[in-house]
C-alpha positions as CSV (number, residue, x, y, z in Angstrom):
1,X,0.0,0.0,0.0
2,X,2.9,2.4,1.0
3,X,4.6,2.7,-2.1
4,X,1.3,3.1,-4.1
5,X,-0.3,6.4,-2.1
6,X,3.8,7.5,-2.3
7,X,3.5,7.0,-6.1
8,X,0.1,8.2,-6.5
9,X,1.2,12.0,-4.2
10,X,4.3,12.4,-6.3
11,X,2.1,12.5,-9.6
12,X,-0.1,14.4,-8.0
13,X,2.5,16.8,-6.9
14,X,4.4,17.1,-10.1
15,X,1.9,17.1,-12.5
16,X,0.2,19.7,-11.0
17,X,3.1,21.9,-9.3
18,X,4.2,22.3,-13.2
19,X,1.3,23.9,-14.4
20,X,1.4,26.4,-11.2
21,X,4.9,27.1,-11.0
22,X,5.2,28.9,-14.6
23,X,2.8,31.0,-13.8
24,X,5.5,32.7,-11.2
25,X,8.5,32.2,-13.4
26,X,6.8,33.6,-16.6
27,X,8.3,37.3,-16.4
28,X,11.2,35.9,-15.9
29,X,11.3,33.8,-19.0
30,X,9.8,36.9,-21.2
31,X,12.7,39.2,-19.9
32,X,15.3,36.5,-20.9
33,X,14.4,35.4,-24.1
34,X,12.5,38.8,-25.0
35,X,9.4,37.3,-25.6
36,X,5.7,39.7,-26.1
37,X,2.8,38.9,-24.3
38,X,0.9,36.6,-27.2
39,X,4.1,34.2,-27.3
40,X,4.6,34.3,-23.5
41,X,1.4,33.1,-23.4
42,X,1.5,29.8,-25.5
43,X,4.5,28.9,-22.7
44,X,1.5,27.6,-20.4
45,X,-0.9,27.3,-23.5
46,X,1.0,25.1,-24.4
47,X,0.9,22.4,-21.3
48,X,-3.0,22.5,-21.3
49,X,-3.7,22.0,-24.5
50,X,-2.1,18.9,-25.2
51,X,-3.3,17.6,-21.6
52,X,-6.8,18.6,-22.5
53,X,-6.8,17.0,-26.0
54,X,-5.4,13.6,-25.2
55,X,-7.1,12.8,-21.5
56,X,-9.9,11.8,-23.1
57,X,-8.8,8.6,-24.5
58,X,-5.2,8.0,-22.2
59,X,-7.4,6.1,-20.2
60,X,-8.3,3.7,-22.7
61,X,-4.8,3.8,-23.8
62,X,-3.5,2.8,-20.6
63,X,-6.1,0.2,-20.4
64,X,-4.1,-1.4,-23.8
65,X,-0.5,-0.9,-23.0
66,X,-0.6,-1.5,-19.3
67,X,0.3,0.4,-16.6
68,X,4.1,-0.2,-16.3
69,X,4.6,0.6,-19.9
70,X,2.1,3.7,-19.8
71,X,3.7,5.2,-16.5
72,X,7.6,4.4,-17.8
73,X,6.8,6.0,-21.3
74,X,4.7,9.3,-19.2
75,X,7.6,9.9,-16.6
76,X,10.5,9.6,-19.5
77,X,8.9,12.3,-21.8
78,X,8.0,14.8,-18.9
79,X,11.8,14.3,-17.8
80,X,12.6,14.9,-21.0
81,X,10.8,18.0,-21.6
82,X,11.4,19.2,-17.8
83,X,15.4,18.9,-18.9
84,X,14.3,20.5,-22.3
85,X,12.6,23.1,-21.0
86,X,15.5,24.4,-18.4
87,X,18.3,24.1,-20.7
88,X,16.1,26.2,-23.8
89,X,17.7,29.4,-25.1
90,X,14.6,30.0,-27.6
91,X,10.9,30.4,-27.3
92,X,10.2,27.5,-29.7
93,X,12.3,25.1,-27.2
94,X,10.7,26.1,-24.0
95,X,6.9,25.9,-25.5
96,X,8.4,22.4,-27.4
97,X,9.3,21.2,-23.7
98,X,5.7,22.2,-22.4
99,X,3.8,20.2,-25.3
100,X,6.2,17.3,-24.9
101,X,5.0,17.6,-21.0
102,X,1.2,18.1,-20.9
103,X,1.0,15.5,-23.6
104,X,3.0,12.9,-20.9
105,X,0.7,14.2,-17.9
106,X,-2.4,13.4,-19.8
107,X,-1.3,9.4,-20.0
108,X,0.1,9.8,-16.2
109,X,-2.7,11.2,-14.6
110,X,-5.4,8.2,-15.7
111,X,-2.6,5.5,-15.2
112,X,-2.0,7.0,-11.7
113,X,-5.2,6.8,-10.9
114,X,-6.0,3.3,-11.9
115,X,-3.7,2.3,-9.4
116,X,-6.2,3.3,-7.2
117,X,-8.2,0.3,-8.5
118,X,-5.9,-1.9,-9.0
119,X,-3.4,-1.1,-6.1
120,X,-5.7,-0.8,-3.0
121,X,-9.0,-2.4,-1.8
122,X,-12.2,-0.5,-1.0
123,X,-11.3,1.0,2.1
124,X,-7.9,2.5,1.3
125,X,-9.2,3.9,-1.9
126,X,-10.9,6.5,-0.1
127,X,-7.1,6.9,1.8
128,X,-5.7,7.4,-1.7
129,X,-8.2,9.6,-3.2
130,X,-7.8,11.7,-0.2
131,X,-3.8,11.7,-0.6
132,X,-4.4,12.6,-4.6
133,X,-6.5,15.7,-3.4
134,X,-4.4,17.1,-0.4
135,X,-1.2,16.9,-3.0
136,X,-3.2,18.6,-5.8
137,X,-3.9,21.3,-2.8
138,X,0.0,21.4,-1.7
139,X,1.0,22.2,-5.3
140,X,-1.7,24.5,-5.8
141,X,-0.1,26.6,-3.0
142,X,3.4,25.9,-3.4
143,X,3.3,26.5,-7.3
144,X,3.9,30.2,-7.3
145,X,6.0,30.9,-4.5
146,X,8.6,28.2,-5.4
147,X,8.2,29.4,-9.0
148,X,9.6,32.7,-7.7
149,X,12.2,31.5,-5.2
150,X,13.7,29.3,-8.1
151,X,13.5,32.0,-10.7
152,X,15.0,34.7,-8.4
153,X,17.8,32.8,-6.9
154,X,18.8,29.9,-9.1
155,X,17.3,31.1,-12.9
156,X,14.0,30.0,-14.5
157,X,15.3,27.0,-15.9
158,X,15.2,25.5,-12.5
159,X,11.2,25.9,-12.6
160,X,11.8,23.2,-14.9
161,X,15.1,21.0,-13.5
162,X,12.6,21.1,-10.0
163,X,10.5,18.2,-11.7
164,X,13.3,15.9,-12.2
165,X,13.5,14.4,-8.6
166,X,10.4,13.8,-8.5
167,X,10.6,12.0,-12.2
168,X,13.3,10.0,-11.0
169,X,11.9,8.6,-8.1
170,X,8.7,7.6,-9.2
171,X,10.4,5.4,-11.9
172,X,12.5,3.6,-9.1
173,X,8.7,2.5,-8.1
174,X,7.4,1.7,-10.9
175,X,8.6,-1.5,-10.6
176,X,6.9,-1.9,-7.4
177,X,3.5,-0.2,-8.3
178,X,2.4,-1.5,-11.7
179,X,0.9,-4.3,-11.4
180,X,-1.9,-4.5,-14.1
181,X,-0.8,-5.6,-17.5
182,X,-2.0,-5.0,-20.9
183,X,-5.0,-5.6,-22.0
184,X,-5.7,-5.9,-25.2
185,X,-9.5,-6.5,-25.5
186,X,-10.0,-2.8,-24.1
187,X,-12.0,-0.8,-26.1
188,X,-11.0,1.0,-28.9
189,X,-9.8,4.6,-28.5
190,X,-11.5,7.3,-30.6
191,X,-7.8,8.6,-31.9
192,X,-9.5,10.2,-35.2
193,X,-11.8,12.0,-33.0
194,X,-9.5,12.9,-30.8
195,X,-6.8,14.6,-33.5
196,X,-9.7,16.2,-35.1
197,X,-11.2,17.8,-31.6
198,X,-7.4,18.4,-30.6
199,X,-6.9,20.5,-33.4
200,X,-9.7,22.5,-33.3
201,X,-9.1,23.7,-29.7
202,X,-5.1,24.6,-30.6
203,X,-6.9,26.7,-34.2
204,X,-9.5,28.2,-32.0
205,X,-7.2,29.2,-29.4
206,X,-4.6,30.4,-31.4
207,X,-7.3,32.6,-32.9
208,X,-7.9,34.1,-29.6
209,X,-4.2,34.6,-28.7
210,X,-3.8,36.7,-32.2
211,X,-6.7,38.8,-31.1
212,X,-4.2,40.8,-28.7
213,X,-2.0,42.1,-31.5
214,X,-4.5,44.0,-33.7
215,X,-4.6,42.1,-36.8
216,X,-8.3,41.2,-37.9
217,X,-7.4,38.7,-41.0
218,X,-5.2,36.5,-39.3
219,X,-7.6,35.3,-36.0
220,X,-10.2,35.2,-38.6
221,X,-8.6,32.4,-40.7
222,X,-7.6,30.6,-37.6
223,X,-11.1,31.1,-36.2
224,X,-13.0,30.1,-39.2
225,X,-10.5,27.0,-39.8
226,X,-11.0,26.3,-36.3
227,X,-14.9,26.0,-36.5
228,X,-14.7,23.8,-39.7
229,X,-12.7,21.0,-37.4
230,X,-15.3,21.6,-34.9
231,X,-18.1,20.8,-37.3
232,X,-16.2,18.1,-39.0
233,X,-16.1,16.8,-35.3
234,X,-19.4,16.7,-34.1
235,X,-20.4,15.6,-37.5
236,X,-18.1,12.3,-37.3
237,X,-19.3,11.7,-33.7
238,X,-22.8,11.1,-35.1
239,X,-22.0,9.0,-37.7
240,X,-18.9,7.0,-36.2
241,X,-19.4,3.2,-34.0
242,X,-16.0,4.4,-31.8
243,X,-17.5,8.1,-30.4
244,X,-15.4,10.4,-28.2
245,X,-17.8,11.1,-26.5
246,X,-20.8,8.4,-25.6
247,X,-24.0,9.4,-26.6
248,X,-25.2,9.1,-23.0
249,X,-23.2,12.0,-22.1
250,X,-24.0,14.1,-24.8
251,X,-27.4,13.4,-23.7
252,X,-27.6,14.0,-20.3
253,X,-28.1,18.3,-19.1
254,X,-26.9,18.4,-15.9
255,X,-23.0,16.6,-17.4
256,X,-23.2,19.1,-20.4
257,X,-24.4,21.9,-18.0
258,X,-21.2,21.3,-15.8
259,X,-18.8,21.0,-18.6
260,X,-20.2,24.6,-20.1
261,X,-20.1,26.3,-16.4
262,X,-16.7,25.0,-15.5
263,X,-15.7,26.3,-19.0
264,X,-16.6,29.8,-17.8
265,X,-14.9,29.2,-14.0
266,X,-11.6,28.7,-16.1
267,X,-12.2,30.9,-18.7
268,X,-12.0,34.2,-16.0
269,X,-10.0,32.8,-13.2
270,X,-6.8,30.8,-15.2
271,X,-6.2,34.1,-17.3
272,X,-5.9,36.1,-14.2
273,X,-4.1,33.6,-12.1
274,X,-1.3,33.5,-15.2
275,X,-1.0,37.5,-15.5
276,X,-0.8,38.3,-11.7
277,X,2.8,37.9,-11.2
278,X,3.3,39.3,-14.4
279,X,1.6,42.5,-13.1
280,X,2.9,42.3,-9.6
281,X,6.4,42.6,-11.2
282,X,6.2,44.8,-14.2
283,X,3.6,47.5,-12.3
284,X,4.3,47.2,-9.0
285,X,8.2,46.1,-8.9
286,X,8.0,43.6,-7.3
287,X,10.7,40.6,-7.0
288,X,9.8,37.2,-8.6
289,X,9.5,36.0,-4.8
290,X,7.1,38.6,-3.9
291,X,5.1,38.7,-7.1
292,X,4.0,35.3,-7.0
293,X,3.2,35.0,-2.7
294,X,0.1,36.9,-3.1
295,X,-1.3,33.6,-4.9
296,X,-0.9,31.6,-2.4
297,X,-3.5,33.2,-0.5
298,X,-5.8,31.8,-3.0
299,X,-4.9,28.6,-2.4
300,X,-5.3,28.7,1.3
301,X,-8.3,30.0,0.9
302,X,-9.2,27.2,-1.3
303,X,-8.4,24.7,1.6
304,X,-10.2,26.8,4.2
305,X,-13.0,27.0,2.7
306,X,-13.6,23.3,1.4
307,X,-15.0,21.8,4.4
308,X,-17.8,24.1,3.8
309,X,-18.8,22.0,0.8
310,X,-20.4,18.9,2.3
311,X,-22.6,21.6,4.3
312,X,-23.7,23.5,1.8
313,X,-24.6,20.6,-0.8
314,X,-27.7,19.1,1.3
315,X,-29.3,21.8,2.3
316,X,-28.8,24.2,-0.8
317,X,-28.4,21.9,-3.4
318,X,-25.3,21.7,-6.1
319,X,-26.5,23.9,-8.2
320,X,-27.0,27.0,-5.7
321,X,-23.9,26.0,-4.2
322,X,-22.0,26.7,-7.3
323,X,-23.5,29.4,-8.1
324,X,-22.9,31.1,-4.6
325,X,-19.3,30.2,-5.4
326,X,-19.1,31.8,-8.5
327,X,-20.9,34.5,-7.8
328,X,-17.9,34.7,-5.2
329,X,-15.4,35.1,-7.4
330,X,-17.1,37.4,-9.4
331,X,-16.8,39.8,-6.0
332,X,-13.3,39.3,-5.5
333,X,-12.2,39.9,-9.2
334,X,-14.3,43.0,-8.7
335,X,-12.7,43.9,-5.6
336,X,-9.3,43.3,-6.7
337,X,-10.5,46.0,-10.0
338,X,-11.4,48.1,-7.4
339,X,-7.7,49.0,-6.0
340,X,-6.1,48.0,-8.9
341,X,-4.7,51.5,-9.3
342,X,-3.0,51.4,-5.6
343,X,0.6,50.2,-6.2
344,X,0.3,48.0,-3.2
345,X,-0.3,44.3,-2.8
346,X,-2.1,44.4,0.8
347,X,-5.0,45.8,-0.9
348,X,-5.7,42.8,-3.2
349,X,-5.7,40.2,-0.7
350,X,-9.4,40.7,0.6
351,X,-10.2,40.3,-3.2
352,X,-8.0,37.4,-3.1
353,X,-9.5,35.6,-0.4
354,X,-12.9,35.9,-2.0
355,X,-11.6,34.0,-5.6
356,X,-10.4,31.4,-3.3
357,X,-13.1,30.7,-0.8
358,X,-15.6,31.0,-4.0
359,X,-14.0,28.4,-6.4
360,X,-13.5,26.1,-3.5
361,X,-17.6,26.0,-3.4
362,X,-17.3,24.7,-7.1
363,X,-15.9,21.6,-6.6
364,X,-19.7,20.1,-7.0
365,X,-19.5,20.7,-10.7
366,X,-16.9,17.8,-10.7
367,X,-19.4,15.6,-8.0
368,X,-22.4,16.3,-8.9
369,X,-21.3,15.4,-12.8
370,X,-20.0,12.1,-11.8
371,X,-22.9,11.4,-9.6
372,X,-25.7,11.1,-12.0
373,X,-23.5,9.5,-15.0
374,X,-24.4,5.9,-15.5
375,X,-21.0,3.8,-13.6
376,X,-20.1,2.3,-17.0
377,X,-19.6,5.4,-18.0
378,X,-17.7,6.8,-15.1
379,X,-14.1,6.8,-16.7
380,X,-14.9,8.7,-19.5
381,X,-16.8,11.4,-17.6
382,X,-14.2,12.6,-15.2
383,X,-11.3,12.5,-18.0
384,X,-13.9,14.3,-20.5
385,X,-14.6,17.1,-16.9
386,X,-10.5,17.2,-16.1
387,X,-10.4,18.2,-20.0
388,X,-12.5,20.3,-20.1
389,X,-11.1,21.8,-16.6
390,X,-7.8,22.1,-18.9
391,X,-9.3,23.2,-22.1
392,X,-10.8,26.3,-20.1
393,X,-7.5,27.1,-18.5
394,X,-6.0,27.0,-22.2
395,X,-8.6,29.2,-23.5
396,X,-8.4,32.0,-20.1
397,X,-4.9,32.5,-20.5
398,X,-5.5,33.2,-24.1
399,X,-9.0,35.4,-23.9
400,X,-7.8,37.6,-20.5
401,X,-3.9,37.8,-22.6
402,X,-5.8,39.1,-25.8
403,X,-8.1,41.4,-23.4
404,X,-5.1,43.0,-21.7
405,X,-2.9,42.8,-24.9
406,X,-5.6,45.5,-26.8
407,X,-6.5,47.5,-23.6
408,X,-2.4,47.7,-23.0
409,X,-1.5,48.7,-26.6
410,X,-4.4,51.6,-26.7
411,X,-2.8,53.1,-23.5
412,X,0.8,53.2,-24.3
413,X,0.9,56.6,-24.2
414,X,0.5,56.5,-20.0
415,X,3.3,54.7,-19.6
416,X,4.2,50.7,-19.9
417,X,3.6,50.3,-16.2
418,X,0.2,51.9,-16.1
419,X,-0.8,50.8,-19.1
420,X,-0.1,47.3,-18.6
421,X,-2.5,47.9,-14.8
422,X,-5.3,49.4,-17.5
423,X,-5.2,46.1,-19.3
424,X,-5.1,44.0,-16.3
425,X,-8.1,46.1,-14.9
426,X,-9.8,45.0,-17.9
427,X,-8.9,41.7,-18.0
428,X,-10.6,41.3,-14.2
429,X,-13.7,43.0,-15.7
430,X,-14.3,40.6,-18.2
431,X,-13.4,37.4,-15.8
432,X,-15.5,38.8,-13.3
433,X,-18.5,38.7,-16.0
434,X,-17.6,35.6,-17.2
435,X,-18.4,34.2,-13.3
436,X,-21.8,35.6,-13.4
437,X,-22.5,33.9,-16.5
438,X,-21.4,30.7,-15.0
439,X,-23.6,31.7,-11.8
440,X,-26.3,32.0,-13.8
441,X,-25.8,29.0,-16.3
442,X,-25.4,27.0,-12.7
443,X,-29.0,27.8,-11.4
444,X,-30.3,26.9,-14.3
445,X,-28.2,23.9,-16.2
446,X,-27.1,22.3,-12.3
447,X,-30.8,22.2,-10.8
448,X,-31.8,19.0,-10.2
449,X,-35.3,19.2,-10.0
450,X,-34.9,20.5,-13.5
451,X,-32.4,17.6,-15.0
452,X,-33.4,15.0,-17.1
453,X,-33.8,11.2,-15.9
454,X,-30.9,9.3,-15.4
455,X,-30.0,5.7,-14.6
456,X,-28.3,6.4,-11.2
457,X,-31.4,8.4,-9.7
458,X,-31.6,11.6,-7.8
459,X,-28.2,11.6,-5.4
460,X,-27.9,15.6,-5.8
461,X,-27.3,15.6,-1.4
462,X,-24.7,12.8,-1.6
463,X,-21.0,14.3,-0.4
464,X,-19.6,12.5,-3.1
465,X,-16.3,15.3,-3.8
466,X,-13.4,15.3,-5.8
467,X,-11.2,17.8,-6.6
468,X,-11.4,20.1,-9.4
């Protein structure tokens, strides 16, 4: 059992603590290799898009190839583009390293996982799933201020080295873990569907991105190109035996109603999360250690306020309690607006505190999803919810970017440091409406009175909770 949870917390660690950490060492990278803000961007684009495109049939994938060849084939290419990444002197090399890595986490994270099945027995699953969450939480709070430390004192490439430990000993497990073998009656993975879907998101978001630097013809042929693979997508998925995504899904409101809101929750928090430091540093002067702290606030309050989850579920139902929590956020992006213009950090961290304690309350769009899918279809749900969680990250980063990017261009003439705050005061604005669309969408998509029938029943009160 021991070397299982170990295995399972170091995945969860590492593959999470690499999508947090650049967020703190970004500035640092842009200085050094005198990047602009649309390329800067595609540094953590480019982790999440991958991740999101290919979750949704690693697990089937895993299922084929085992999970000792799965898990040694993940950790090699994230070492590789961890050592990649800190030894790049160009932008193409360093956003290489990142696709090379979320295209590794999104076979780790499913084959991880199934050692929970195959690993432990009823009992200590719970212990595991609990260990999986309370590393996703440590990471979540480390992320930025180690990101800074390492980028301050030792160089940003060491945002990137940092991963290798934690690569190396998981693979001295791995013999001692993996215990299920291939199996090669496993379903077949929708790959076809998959490219085709994958492509589309990287067109679309790429369309987005080139919003922020003026130009009207080229977003418009990546946006247009981007919508044909769409069509062509949901086209094939009618018409094709091996479907992405099973009809039953597709089907059911309340699992489309969650994927669409937690769309949103990403679309205006992930942008904001990513620019912070970048503000904190170029507006306020801040250090890289300093710039990044202030995030961590958000993470505690994440944690603090959890526990209030399997209170509020019973008695308010999922669908108010998400919408209290995004409503939430929608405050403290407002509030952090607010004193945007003060050249001080203490002022945010009321504003702070509010983002955290409200997307804590959303962890129900992840329970209540996975509650009311049929248990055959179980799998596929949460990889198709953890993509979609990455999908919206990928497109915040590049909406908030592009927001900023234009408010920040028409205000050069007050200055780079001001009118890079003008753009980030903008950027807040349209995250924090982007939360009350979700808060809205929740009321009406989550409500379970309202949802259609499903095979599982009516569980909306059960404290079933994962983390988002």
């Amino acid at each position: 059992m021991r070397p299982t949870l170990v295995m399972i917390a170091l995945g969860a660690f590492v593959t999470t603590l690499d999508n947090t950490i650049v967020a703190a060492g970004a500035p640092s990278i842009a200085r050094d290799l005198a990047l602009d803000l649309p390329t800067l961007q595609w540094v953590s684009i480019g982790y999440m898009l991958p991740f999101a495109g290919l979750l949704p049939v690693a697990g089937t994938l895993v299922d084929r190839w085992g999970q000792a060849a799965t898990l040694r084939a993940g950790l090699l290419a994230f070492g590789a583009g961890a050592a990649i990444g800190g030894l790049a002197t160009a932008a193409w090399l360093v956003i290489s390293a990142r696709v090379l890595q979320g295209a590794a986490a999104a076979f780790l994270v499913p084959a991880l996982l199934s050692l929970l099945r195959t690993n432990l027995d009823e009992r200590r699953r719970a212990v595991g799933a609990t260990v999986w969450t309370a590393c996703l939480a440590v990471a979540l709070a480390l992320g930025p201020t180690l990101g800074g430390v390492l980028s301050e004192y030792l160089g940003w490439g060491w945002i990137f080295f940092v991963n290798l430990p934690f690569v190396a000993a998981m693979l001295a497990l791995l013999g001692k873990v993996a215990v299920a073998r291939r199996d090669p009656a496993a379903g077949r993975p929708a790959v076809l569907s998959m490219l085709v879907a994958t492509t589309g998101m990287v067109l679309l978001t790429a369309a987005v991105v080139e919003l922020g630097d003026g130009a009207a013809l080229l977003p418009a042929v990546l946006a247009l190109a981007g919508t044909g693979f769409a069509i062509w997508f949901v086209s094939r998925e009618r018409r094709t035996r091996d479907r992405l995504v099973p009809v039953e899904l597709t089907g059911q409101r309340v699992f489309t109603g969650a994927l669409t809101v937690q769309l949103l929750w990403g679309l205006g928090v992930s942008g904001v999360f990513f620019f912070t430091p970048l503000l904190h540093q170029e507006s306020l002067g801040l250090g890289p250690v300093l710039a990044g702290s202030p995030l961590v606030v958000v993470a505690v309050a994440v944690v603090a306020a959890t526990p209030l989850v399997p209170w509020a579920v019973p008695r308010f139902g999922p669908h108010r309690t998400v919408a209290a929590g995004l409503a939430t956020v929608a405050a403290g992006l407002l509030a952090v607006a607010a004193v945007n213009h003060v050249p001080e950090v203490l002022p945010r961290i009321p504003g702070l505190l509010l983002i955290g304690a409200g997307s804590a309350l959303t962890t129900p769009l992840t329970s209540y999803a996975l509650e009311i899918v049929a248990e055959r279809h179980a799998g596929t749900a949460s990889g198709l919810l953890t993509a979609s969680r990455e999908l919206s990250s990928a497109l915040g980063v590049a909406l908030i970017g592009a927001v900023l990017t234009v408010v920040r261009t028409a205000r050069l003439g007050e200055g780079d440091a001001s009118a890079l705050a003008d753009g980030y005061t903008a950027g807040l604005l349209t995250a924090a409406g982007l939360e009350l669309l979700g808060a809205l969408l929740a009321l009406r998509l989550l409500n379970p009175r309202a949802r259609q029938s499903s095979s599982r029943g009516d569980k909306w009160g059960a404290p079933f909770l994962t983390s988002r």
